[in-house]
C-alpha positions, 0 to 999 in steps of 0.5 A: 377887315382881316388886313385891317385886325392883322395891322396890315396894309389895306388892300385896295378894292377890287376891279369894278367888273368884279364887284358887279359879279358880286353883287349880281351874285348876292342878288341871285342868291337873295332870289333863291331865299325870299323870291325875286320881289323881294330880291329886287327891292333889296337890290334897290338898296345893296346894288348900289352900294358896290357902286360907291365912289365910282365916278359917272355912276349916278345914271345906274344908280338912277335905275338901280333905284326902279329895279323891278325884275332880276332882268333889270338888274341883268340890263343894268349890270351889263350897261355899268360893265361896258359903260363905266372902267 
């Protein structure tokens, strides 16, 4: 948004690799606030969207959409780092 305002080049996204850690990050710290329940549902919605425009994704979404405990998002993390470049 900054580039965006500055009338700048746009940067390009970052690696998927990273914005996973990120979103995994957000997820953790969602579970600090509201507690791992709630986490999860918000998850269901947020973890998906760090997946958006990445090719092949719609198995981890699929699973996004039933995550029940902060180890489904762990699994799920782990699996879209070593599945998808």
């Amino acid at each position: 948004a900054k580039a965006a305002m500055a009338g700048q080049p746009i940067p390009d996204r970052p690696p998927l690799n990273q914005r996973v850690d990120v979103a995994v990050r957000q997820l953790e710290l969602a579970k600090e606030d509201h507690g791992e329940k709630i986490a999860c549902l918000e998850a269901r919605k947020h973890f998906a969207w760090y997946l958006r425009g990445v090719a092949h994704s719609s198995y981890f979404k699929e699973q996004i959409s039933s995550i029940a405990t902060m180890e489904d998002v762990y699994r799920i993390a782990d699996g879209i780092r070593r599945e998808l470049k």
